[in-house]
C-alpha positions in Angstrom: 47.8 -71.7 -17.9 45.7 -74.0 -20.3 43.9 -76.5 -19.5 46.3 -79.7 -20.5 48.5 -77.4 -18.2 46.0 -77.8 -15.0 45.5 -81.5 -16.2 49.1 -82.4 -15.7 49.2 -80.5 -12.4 46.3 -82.2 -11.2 48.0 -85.5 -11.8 51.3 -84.6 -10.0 49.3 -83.6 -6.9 47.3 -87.0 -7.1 50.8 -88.5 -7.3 52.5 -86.5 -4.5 49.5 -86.9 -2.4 49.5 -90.6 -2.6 53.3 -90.6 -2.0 52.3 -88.4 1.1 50.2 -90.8 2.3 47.6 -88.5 2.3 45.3 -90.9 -0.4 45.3 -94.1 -1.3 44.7 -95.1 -4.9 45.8 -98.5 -5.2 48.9 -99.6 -7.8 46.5 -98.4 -11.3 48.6 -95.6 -12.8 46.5 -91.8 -12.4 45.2 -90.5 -15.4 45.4 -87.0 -16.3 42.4 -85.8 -14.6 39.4 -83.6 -17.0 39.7 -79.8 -17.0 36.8 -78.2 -18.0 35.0 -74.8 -18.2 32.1 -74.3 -15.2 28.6 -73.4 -17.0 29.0 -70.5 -14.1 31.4 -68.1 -14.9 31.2 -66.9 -11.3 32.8 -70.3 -10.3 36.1 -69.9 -11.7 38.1 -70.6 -14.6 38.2 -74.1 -14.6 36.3 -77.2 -13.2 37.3 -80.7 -12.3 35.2 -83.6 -11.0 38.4 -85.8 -10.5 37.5 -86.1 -6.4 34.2 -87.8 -7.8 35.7 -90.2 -10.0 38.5 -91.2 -7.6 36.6 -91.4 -4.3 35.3 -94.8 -4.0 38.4 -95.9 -5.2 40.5 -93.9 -2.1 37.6 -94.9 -0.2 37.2 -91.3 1.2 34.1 -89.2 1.3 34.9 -87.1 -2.4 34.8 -83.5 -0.5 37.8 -85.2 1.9 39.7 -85.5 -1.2 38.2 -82.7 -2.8 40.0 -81.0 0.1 43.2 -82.8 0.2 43.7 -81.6 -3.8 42.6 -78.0 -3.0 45.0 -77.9 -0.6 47.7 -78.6 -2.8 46.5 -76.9 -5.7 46.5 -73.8 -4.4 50.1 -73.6 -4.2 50.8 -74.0 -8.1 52.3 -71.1 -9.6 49.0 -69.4 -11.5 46.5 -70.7 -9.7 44.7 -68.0 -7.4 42.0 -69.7 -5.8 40.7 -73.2 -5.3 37.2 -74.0 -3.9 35.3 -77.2 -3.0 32.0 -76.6 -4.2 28.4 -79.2 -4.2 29.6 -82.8 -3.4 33.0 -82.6 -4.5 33.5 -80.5 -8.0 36.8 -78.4 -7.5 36.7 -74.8 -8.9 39.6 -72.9 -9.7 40.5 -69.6 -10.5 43.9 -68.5 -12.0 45.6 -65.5 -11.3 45.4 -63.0 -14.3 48.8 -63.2 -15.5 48.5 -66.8 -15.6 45.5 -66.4 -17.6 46.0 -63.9 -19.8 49.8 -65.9 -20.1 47.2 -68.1 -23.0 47.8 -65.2 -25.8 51.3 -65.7 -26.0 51.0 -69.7 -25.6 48.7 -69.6 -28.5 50.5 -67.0 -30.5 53.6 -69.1 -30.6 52.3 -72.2 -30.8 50.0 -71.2 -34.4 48.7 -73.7 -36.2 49.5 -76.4 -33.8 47.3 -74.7 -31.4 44.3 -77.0 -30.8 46.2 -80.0 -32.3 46.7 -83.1 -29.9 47.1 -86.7 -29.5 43.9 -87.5 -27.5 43.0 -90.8 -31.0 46.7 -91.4 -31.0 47.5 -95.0 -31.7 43.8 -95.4 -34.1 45.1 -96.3 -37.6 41.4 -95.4 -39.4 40.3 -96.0 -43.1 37.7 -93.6 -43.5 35.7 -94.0 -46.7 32.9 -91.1 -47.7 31.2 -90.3 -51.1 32.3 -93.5 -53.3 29.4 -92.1 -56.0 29.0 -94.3 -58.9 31.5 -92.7 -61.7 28.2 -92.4 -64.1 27.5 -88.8 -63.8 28.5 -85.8 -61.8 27.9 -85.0 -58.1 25.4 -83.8 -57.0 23.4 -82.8 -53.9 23.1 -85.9 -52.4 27.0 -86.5 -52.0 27.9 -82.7 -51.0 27.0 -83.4 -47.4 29.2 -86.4 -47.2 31.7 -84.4 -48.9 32.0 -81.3 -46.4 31.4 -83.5 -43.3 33.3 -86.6 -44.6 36.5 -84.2 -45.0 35.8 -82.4 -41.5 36.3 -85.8 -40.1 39.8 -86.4 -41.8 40.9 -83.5 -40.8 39.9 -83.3 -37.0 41.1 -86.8 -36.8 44.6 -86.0 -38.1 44.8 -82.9 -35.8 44.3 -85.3 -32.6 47.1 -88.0 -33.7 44.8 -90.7 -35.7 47.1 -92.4 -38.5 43.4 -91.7 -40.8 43.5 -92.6 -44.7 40.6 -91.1 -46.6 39.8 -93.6 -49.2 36.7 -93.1 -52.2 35.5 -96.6 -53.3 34.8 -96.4 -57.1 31.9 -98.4 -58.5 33.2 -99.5 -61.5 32.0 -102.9 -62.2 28.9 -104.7 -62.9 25.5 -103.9 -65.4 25.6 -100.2 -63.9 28.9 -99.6 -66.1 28.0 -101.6 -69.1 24.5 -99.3 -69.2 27.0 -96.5 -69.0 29.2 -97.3 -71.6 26.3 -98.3 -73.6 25.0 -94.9 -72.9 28.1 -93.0 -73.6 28.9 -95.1 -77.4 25.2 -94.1 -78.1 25.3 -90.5 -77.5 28.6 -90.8 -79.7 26.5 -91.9 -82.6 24.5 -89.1 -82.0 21.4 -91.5 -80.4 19.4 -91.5 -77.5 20.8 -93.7 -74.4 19.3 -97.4 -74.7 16.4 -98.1 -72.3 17.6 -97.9 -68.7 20.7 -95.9 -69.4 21.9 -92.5 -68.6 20.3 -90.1 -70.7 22.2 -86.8 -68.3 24.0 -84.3 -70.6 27.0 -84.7 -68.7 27.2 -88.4 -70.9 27.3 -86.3 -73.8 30.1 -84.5 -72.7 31.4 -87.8 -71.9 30.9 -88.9 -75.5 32.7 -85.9 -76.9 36.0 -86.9 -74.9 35.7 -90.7 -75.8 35.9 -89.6 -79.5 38.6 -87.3 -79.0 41.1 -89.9 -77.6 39.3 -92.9 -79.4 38.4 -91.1 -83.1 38.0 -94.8 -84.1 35.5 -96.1 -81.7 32.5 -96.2 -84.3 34.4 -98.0 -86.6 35.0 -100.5 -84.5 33.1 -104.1 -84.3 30.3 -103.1 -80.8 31.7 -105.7 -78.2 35.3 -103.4 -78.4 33.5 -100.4 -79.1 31.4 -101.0 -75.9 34.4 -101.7 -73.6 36.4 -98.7 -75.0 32.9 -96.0 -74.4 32.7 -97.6 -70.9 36.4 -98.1 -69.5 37.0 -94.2 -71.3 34.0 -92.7 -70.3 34.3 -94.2 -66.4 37.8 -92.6 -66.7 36.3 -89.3 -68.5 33.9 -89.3 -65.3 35.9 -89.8 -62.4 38.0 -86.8 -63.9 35.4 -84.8 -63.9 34.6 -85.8 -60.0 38.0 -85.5 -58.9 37.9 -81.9 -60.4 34.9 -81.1 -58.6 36.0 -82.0 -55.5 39.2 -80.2 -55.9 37.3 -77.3 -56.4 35.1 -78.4 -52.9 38.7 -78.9 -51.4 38.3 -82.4 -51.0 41.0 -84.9 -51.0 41.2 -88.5 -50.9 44.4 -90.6 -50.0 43.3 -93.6 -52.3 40.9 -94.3 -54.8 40.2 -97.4 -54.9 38.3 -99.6 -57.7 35.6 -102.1 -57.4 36.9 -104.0 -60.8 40.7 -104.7 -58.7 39.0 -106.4 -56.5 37.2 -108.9 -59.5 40.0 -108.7 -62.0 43.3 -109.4 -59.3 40.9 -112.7 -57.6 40.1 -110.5 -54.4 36.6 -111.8 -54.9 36.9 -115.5 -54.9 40.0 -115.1 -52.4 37.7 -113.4 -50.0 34.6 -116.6 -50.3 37.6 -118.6 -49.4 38.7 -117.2 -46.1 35.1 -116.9 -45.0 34.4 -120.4 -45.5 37.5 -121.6 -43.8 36.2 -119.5 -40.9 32.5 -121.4 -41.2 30.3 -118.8 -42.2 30.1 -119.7 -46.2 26.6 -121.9 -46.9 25.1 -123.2 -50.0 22.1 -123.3 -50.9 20.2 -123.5 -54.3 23.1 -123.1 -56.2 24.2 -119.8 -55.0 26.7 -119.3 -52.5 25.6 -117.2 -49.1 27.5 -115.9 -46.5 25.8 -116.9 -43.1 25.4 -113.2 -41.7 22.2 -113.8 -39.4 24.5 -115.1 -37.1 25.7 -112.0 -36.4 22.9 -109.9 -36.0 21.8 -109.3 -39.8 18.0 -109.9 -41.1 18.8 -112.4 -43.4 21.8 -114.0 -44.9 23.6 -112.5 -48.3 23.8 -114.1 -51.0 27.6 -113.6 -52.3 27.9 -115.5 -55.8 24.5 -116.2 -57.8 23.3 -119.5 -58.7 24.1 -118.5 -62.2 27.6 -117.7 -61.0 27.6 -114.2 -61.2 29.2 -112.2 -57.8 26.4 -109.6 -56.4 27.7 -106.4 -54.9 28.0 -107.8 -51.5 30.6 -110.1 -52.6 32.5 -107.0 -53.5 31.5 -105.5 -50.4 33.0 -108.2 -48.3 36.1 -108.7 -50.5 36.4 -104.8 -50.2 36.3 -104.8 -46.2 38.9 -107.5 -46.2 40.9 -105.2 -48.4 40.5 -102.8 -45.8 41.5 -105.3 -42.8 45.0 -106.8 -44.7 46.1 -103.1 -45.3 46.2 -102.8 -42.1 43.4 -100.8 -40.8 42.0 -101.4 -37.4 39.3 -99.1 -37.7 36.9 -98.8 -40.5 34.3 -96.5 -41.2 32.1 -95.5 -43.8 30.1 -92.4 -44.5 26.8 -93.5 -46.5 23.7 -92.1 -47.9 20.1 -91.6 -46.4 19.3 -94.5 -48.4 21.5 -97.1 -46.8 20.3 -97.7 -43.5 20.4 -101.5 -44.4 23.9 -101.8 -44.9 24.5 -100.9 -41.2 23.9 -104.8 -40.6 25.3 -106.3 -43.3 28.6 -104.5 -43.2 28.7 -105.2 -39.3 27.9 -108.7 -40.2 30.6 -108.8 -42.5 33.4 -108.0 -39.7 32.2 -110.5 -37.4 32.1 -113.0 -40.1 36.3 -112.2 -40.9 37.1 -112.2 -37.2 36.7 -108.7 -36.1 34.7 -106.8 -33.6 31.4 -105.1 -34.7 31.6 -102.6 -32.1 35.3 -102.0 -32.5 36.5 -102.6 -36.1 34.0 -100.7 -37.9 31.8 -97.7 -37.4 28.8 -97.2 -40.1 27.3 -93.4 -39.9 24.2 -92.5 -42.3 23.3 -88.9 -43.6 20.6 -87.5 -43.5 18.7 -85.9 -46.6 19.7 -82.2 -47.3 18.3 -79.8 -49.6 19.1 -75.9 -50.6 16.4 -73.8 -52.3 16.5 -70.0 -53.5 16.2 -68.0 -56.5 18.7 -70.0 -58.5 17.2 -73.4 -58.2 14.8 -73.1 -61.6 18.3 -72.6 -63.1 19.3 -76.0 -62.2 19.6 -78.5 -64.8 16.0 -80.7 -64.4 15.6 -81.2 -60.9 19.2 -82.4 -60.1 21.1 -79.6 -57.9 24.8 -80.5 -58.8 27.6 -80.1 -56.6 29.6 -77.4 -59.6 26.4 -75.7 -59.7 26.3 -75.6 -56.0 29.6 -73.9 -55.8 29.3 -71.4 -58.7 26.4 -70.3 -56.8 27.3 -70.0 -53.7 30.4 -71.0 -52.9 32.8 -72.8 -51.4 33.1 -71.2 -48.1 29.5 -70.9 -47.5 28.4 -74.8 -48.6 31.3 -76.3 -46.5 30.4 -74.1 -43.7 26.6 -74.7 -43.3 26.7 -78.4 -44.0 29.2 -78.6 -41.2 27.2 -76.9 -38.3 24.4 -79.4 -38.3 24.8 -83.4 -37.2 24.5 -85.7 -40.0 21.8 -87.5 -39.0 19.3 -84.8 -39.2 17.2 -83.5 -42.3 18.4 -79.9 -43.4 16.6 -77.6 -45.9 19.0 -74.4 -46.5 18.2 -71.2 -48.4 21.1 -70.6 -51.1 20.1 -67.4 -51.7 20.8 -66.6 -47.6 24.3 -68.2 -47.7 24.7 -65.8 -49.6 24.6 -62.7 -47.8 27.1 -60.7 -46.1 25.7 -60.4 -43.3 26.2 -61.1 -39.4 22.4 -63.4 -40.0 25.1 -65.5 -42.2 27.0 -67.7 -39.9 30.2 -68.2 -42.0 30.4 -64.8 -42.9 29.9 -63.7 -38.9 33.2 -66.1 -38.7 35.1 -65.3 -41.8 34.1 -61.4 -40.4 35.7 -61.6 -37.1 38.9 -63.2 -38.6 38.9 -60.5 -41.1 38.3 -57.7 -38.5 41.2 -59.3 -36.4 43.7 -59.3 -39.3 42.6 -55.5 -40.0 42.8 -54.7 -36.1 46.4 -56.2 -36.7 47.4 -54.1 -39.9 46.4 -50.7 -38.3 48.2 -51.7 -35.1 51.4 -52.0 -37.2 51.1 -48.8 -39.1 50.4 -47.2 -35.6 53.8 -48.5 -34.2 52.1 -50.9 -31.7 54.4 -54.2 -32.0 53.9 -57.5 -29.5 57.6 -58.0 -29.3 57.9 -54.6 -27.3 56.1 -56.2 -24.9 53.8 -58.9 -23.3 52.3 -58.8 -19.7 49.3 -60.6 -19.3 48.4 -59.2 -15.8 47.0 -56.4 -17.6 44.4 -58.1 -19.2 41.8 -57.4 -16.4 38.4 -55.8 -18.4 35.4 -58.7 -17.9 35.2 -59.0 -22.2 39.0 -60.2 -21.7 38.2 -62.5 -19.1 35.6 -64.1 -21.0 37.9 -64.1 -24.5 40.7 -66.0 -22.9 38.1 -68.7 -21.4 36.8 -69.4 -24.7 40.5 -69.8 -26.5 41.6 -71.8 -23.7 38.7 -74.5 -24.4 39.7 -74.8 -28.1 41.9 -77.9 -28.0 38.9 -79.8 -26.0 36.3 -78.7 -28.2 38.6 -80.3 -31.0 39.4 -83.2 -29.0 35.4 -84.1 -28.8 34.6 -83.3 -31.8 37.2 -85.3 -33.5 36.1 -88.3 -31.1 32.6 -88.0 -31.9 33.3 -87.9 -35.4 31.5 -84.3 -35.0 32.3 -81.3 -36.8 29.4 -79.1 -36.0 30.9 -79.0 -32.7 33.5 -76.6 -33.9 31.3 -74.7 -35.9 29.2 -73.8 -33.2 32.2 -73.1 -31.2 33.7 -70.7 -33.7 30.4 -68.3 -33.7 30.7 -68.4 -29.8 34.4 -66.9 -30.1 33.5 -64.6 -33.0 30.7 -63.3 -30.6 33.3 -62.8 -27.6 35.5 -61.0 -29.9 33.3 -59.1 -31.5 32.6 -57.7 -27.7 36.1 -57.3 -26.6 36.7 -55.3 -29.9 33.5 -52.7 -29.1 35.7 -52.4 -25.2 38.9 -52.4 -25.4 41.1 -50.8 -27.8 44.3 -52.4 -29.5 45.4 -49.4 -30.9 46.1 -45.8 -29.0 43.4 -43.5 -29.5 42.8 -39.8 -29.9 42.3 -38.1 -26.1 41.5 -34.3 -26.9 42.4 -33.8 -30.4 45.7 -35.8 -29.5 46.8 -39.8 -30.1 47.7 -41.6 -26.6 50.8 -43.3 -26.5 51.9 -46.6 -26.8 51.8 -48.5 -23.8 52.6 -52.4 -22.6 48.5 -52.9 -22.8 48.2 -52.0 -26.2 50.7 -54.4 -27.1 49.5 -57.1 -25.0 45.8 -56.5 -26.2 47.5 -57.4 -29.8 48.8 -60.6 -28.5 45.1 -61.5 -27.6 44.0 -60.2 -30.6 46.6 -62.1 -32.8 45.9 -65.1 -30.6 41.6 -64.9 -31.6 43.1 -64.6 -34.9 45.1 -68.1 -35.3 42.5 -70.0 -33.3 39.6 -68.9 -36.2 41.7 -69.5 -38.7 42.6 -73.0 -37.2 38.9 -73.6 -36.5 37.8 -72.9 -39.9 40.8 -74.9 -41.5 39.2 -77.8 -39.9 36.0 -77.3 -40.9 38.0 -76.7 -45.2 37.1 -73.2 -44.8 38.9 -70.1 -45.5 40.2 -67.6 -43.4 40.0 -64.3 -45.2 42.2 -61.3 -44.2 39.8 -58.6 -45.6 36.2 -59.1 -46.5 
């Protein structure tokens, strides 16, 4: 029995109880009631404080109906026991068939397993990286990168509609620098003063010639615009490919210059001032955003008539609002803890709800040292030199197990290591170990579909394995609500520990009893359902977290 399973009991009884006359809850329709895991094993499989939360509305003392849902709930199939413990918590242990009965529900179900519809009905733009397409990535975006991805995915496995969208920088004196940059390393010069002297604009250079082999023959005003709109195109390539390689996808990439060139801009300053928050004041044009909580108003077009970025900011969140999307959030750097109010400011100012319509998260600074890192090309640590020296697997992995707003330092060189001190190899190992447990299982004749019966699942290390799987799908639920990943992390090691254990106990396959293998019997192949069953709930785990799932390491 899992826990939505208990859930929906509980609700019945709440409903039969009421229809019983027994309590009395008003018209409000019962919600599902929360199932979780006591800290105390020794308490049961399951807890609910649902007698707390409903008593003052039954106007009942909360053990009374504490006692009135025991009562009941003892007579669901599964359920062996149901006490009333402190001032109302009800604790309840399942029968072991019923528990063990979890292997073959999560077997079957696979990959769905953990999925659920807890953000149903959210319809989410969620927008992370959006790097300036003037060099590669580096360090400072990989966080946002792993985490910012996490997110997507946890929120599609609980039923958000989520779009992941990277905002691309391409307009204004940051890009004319880069072109400039770009036309000058194509002439074989040094970047102009202020420009981007990386060597990835070289590199840039090269493929501007290659699909341009006119550009220096052309009069500087084209050859400028050619070396900027190519090598913006040249760049965001490049990005795309690294991220690809991260496993990082985005729905939509969107451009900054749409939003000038198609009138977004100057659309946007109009809706704002019909809704009374446009002033003027020394020739510029501000949007009135202290109103709203901000530290000073914004100036949106220049007394000189030039937009600033927050123009394009606000045109860009209106963007955001006519395509539909309720929610908005955006993943920044360490850097941009100032546009927590001026984005929030921004919503209120086009009608929406600061504390509804938009959700503003800052990371915090991360840095990876080891042996490799005088390697690195001056002091940048770039996200392709991140993976070709350690990894994929490894990067996504430890970025994920922290929160995002704290500082992390991380040792490359220990990410490294296979080793059970690694924490994504400890995972990766136990999935690994579970594949191999099922391979030699098959070559020794032990097959699930001979047989399932859960009741045999008695030894403590299997009690303690099924509690874990069973608390998946919450741990998901949180962490996608929380816009946490580490949450699953963490809860991954925790299961690789509890199988790790259960392996060292009990055996899947038949052993060798005085020089002779035992037979087959109905425990062996149920053991492999719970084995199989650790299996897909790792491999789901680390899916969300853009991790693989190795058979054999």
């Amino acid at each position: 029995m899992t826990p939505e399973e208990l859930s929906v009991a509980l609700r019945g009884i709440l409903t039969e109880a009421v229809d019983a006359g027994e309590l009395s809850l008003g018209t409000s329709m019962i919600e599902a009631p929360r199932v979780e895991r006591p800290k105390n094993r020794d308490h049961g499989d399951w807890s609910t404080n649902v007698a707390l939360q409903l008593a003052k509305k039954a106007g009942m003392n909360p053990r009374d109906l504490a006692a009135v849902v025991a009562g009941r709930l003892t007579a669901i199939e599964g359920v062996a026991a149901v006490d009333v413990a402190g001032p109302g918590f009800l604790n309840i242990t399942l029968e072991a068939a019923s528990a063990g009965g979890l292997a073959r529900t999560i077997v079957e179900a696979g990959r769905e397993f953990g999925r659920g519809r807890s953000e149903a009905g959210r319809v989410v733009n969620l927008e992370f990286i959006s790097a300036n397409p003037t060099g590669p990535l580096h360090i400072g975006h990989t966080r946002w990168a792993a985490l910012g991805d996490s997110m997507r995915r946890l929120l599609d496995a609980t039923g958000a509609q989520v779009t992941s969208e990277y905002y691309i920088n391409d307009a204004g004196a940051q890009m004319d620098k880069y072109g400039a940059s770009v036309l000058a390393r194509a002439r074989g010069q040094e970047p102009p003063e202020g420009g981007y002297p990386g060597p990835d604009v070289a590199l840039r250079a090269a493929e501007v010639l290659a699909a341009r082999p006119d550009l220096l023959d052309l009069p500087e005003d084209e050859a400028l615009e050619i070396a900027r709109d190519l090598g913006c195109t040249a760049q965001l390539a490049a990005i795309r490919s690294t991220l690809d390689g991260f496993g990082v996808h985005f729905d939509v990439w969107f451009s900054e210059r749409t939003l000038h060139e198609g009138g977004a801009v100057e659309k946007a300053i109009a809706r704002l001032r019909e809704q009374g928050h446009i002033v003027e004041s020394d020739g510029a044009i501000w949007l009135r955003t202290t109103t709203f909580g901000d530290d000073k108003d914004r100036v949106l077009i220049r007394a000189n008539g030039e937009p600033t970025y927050f123009a394009s900011d606000a045109a860009y969140y209106l963007s955001k609002k006519d395509r539909g999307f309720t929610e908005k959030i955006y993943l920044l750097g360490a850097d941009h803890h100032g546009y927590i109010g001026r984005l929030k400011a921004i919503a209120a100012c086009a009608g929406d709800d600061p504390d509804v319509n938009i959700e503003v998260r800052i990371g915090q600074l991360v840095d990876i040292g080891g042996e490799r890192m005088g390697k690195r090309r001056g002091n940048a640590l770039y996200l392709d030199d991140l993976l070709e020296w350690i990894g994929t697997d490894a990067i996504r992995y430890s970025l994920a197990r922290y929160p995002a707003d704290s500082p992390l330092s991380l040792d490359g060189e220990e990410l490294r290591k296979r080793s059970n001190d690694n924490p994504v190899f400890y995972v990766q190992y136990a999935h690994a170990r579970a594949a191999g447990v099922a391979r030699l299982a098959a070559e020794d004749g032990v097959r699930r579909e001979d047989a399932f019966d859960p009741s045999l699942l008695t030894h403590p290390t299997e009690a303690a394995l099924l509690a874990i799987l069973g608390d998946f799908p919450r741990v998901v639920a949180q962490a996608a609500h929380l816009y946490e990943p580490h949450r699953v992390a963490r809860y991954l090691e925790g299961l690789a520990a509890r199988f790790h254990k259960w392996y060292d106990e009990c055996r899947v396959r038949p052993g060798v009893v005085d020089g002779r293998l035992e037979e087959t019997t109905d425990l062996h192949r149920t053991r492999l359902w719970l084995n199989d069953a650790t299996r897909q709930v790792l491999a789901n785990g680390l899916d969300l977290l853009g991790v693989s799932a190795p058979e054999r390491l």
